[in-house]
C-alpha positions as CSV (number, residue, x, y, z in Angstrom):
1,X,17.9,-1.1,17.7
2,X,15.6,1.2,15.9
3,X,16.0,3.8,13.1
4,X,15.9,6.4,15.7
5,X,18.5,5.3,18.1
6,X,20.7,4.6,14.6
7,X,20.3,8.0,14.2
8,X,21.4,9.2,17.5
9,X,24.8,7.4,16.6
10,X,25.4,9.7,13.4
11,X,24.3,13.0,14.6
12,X,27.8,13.9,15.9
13,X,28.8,13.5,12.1
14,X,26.1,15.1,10.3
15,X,25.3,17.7,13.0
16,X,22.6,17.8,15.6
17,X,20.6,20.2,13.2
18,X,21.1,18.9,10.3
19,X,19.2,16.1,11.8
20,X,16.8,17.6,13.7
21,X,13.6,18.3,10.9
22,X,11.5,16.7,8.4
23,X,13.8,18.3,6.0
24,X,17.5,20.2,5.6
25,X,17.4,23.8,4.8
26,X,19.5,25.6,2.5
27,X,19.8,29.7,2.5
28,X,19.2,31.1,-1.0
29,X,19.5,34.5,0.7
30,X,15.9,35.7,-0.3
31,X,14.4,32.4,1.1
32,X,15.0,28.7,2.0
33,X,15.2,26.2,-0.1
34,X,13.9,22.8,1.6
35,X,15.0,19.1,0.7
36,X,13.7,15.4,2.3
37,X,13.9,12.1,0.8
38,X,12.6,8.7,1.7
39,X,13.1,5.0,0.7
40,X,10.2,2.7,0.5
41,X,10.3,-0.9,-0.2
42,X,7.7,-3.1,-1.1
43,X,7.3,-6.0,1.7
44,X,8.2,-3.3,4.2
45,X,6.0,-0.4,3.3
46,X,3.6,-1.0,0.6
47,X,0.4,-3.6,1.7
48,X,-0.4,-6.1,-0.2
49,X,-3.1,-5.3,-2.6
50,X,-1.8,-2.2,-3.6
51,X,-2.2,-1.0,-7.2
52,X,1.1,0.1,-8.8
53,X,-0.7,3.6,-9.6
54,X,-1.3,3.9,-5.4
55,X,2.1,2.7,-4.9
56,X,3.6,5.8,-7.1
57,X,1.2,8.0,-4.9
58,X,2.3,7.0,-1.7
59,X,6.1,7.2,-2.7
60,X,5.5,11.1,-3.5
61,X,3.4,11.7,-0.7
62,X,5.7,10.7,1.9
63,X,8.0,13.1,0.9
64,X,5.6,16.0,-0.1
65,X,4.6,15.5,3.7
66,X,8.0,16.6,4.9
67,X,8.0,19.9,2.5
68,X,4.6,20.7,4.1
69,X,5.7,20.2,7.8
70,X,8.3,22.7,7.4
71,X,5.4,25.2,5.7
72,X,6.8,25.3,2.5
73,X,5.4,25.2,-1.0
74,X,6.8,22.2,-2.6
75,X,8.1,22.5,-6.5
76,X,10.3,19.6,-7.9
77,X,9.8,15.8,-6.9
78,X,12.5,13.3,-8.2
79,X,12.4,9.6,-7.7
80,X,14.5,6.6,-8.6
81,X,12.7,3.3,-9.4
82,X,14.7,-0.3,-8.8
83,X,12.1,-2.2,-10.6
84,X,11.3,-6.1,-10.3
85,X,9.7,-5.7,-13.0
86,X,9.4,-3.1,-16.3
87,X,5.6,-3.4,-16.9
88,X,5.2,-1.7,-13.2
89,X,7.1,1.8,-14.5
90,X,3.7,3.4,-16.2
91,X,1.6,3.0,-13.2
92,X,3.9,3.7,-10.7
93,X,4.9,7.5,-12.6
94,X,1.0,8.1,-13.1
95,X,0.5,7.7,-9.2
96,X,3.5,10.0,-8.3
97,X,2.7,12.3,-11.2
98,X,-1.3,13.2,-9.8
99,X,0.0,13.0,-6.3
100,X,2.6,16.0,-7.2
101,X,-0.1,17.5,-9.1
102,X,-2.7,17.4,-6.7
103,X,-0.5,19.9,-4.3
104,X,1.4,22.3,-7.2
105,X,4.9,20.4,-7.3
106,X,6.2,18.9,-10.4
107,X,7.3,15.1,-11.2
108,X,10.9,16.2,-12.8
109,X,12.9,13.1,-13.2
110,X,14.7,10.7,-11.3
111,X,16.4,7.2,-12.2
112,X,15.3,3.9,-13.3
113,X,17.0,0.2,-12.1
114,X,17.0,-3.3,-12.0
115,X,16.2,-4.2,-8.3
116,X,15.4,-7.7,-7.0
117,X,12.6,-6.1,-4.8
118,X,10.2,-3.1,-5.9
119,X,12.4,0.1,-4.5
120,X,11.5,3.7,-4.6
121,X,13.8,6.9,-3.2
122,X,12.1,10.0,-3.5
123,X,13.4,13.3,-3.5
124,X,11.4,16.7,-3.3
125,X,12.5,20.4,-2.9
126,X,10.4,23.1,-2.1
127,X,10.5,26.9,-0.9
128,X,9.5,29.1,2.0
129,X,10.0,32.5,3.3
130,X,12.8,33.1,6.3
131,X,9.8,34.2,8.2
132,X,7.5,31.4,6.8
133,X,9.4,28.3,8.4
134,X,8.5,26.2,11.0
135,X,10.8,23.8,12.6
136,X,10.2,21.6,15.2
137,X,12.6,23.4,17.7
138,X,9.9,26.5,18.4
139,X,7.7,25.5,20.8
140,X,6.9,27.0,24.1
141,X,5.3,26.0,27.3
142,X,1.6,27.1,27.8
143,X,1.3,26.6,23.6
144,X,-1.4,24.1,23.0
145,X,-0.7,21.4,21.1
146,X,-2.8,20.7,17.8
147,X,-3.2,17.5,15.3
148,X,-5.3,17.4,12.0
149,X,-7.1,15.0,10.8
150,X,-8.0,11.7,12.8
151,X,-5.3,10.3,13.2
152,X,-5.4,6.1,13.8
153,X,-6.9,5.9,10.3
154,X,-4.3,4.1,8.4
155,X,-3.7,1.7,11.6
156,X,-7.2,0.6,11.1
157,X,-6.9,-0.2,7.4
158,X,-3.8,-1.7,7.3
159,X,-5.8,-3.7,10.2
160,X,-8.5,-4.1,7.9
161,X,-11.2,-2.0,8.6
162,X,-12.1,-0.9,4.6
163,X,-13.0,2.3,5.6
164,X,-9.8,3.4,6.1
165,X,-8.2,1.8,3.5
166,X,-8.0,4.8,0.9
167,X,-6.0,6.7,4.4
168,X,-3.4,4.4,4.3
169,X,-2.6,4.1,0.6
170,X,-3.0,7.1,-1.0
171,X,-2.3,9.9,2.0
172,X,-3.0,13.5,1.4
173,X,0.5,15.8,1.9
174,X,-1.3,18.6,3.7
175,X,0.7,21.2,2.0
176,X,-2.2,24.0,2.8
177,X,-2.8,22.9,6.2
178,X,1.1,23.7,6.6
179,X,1.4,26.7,5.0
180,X,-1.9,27.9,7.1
181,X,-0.4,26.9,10.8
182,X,2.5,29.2,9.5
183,X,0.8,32.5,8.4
184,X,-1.6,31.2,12.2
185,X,1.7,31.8,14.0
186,X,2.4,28.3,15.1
187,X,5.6,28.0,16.8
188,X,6.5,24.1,15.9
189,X,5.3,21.4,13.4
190,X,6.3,18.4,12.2
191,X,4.0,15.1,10.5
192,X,3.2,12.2,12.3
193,X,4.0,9.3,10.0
194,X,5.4,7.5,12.4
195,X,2.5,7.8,15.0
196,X,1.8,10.7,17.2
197,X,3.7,9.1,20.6
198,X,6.9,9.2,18.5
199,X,6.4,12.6,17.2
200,X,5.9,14.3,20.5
201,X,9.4,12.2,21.4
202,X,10.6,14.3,18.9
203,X,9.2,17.7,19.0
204,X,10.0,17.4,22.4
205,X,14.2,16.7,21.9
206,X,14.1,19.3,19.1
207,X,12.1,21.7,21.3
208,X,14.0,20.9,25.5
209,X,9.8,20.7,26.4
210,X,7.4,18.6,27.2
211,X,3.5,17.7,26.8
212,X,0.9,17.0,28.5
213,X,-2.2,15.6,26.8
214,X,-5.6,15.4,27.7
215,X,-7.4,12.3,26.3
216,X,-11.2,13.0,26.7
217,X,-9.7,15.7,23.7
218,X,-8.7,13.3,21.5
219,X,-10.4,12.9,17.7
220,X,-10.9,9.0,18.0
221,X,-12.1,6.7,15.2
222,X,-15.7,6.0,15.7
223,X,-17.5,2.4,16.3
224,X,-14.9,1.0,17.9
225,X,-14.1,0.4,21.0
226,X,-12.7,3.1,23.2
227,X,-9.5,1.8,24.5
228,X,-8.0,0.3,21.3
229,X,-9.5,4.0,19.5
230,X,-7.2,5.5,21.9
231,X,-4.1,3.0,21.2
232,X,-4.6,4.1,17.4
233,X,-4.8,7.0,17.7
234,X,-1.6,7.6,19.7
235,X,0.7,4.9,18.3
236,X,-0.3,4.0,14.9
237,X,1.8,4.7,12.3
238,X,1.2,5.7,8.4
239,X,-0.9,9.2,8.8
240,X,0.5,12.2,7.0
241,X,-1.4,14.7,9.5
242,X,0.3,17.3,10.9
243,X,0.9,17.9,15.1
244,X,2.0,21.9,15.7
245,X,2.2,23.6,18.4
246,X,0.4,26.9,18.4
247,X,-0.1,29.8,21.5
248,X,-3.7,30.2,22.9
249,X,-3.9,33.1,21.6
250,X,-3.4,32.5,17.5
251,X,-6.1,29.4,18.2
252,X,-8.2,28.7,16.0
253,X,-5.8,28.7,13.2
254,X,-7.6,30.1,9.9
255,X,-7.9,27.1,7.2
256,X,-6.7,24.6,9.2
257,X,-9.2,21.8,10.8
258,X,-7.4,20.6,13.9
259,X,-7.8,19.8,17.4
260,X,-6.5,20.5,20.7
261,X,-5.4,17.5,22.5
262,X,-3.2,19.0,25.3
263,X,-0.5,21.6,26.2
264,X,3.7,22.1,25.9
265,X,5.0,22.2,29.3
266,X,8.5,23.4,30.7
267,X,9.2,20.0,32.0
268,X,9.9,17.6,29.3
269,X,8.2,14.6,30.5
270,X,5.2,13.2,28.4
271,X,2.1,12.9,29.9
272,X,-1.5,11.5,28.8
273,X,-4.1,11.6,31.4
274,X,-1.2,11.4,33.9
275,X,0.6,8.8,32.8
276,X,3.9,8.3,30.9
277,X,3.1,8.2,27.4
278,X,4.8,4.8,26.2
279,X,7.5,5.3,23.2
280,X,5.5,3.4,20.9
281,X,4.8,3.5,17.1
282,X,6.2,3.0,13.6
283,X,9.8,2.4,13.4
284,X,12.5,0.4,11.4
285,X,14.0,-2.3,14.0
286,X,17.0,-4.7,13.6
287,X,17.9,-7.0,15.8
């Protein structure tokens, strides 16, 4: 059992939208007003060697991601602390603090606890236009299919290649990049924090298409070899890139640094270099 198929067993009591994006969406009538929120534990989701400053970064930027796959601008970003211990409060509020200040959102609050293990829940809000937001249910056959970034990054540090290190502990919410593919006329987005295979899964439900992906296209990590390059960059988890779907004609997408690595396509299989793409990458699991 993963966190996916967990979800599958709530939808009928939360509602098949309401669990379909990166984020719920709330009317205000001129706009919409966007919410995510995430839980992150130490032994599960915070290497070891991690600074208490770069764990308050990554615990804001995981849920900045979310506002900026929808397109929106975020503003507010709460987040409650079970602490193991008290000394670890200043560094952790300095790393979410610069991280919300780095894309125009504010650190406003949150809640402070005793917890036997280091526990974060953060919660961020932001805004977009009714014309502005992109979900992941708008994608279209013939659209090409776009990633930024090089993804595989934070695989390889949390592997232990140093070079990638600063990817997988202080990730950059691509706010712009979102807000960019939007006023582009992409037609679907979502990030890929849980690895690119899974995402596609996704889009893919939330969208009734499919994809078909071209692999000498791919952006792979360089000097290393080919095969495992192509394993990161499909299944590893812990990027905060975003994958959007965009039609041939709105490509390139101004501001936005991203490459084509295949097509949507009416049937809803998924297909890399004509093979089934395995359903592979990050995800919670019990047993």
């Amino acid at each position: 059992m993963d966190d996916r198929l967990l979800l599958d067993r709530i939808r009928g009591i939360i509602g098949e939208k309401e669990t379909e994006d990166d984020c719920s969406v709330f009317d205000l009538g001129n706009r919409f007003l966007v919410m995510s929120t995430d839980m992150l534990h130490e032994t599960t989701d915070f290497p070891e060697g991690m600074t208490d400053y770069e764990i308050g970064w990554m615990a804001a930027a995981v849920t900045l991601s979310d506002i900026a796959s929808m397109a929106a601008s975020p503003a507010d970003l709460l987040m409650a602390v079970g602490l193991d211990r008290p000394d670890r409060l200043i560094g952790i509020t300095e790393g979410a603090d610069a991280c919300c200040r780095s894309v125009g959102a504010r650190l406003a609050g949150g809640d402070i606890d005793r917890h036997a293990e280091l526990t974060i829940v953060s919660t961020a809000i932001g805004f977009v236009n009714h014309e502005k937001i992109i979900r992941r249910s708008g994608a279209k056959p013939g659209d090409l299919v776009c990633v930024t970034g090089l993804p595989g990054r934070a695989q390889a540090g949390l592997e232990g290649d140093p070079r990638f290190w600063n990817n997988l502990i202080t990730p950059i919410p691509r706010v712009r990049e979102g807000i960019a593919f939007s006023e582009g006329g992409a037609t679907a987005m979502m990030d890929i924090s849980d690895g690119i295979a899974l995402s596609l899964i996704d889009l893919g439900l939330a969208s009734g298409v499919g994809f078909s992906l071209d692999p000498s296209l791919f952006p792979l990590i360089p000097d290393i070899p080919a095969t495992r390059a192509e394993d990161l960059f499909l299944f590893g988890g812990g990027d905060f890139e975003l994958l959007a779907t965009v039609p041939v004609e709105c490509f390139p997408v101004a501001g936005v640094d991203t490459s084509v690595i295949g097509v949507v396509t009416q049937n809803r299989d998924i297909i890399s270099g004509g093979a089934p793409l395995p359903r592979c990458g990050y995800a919670h699991r019990w047993n």
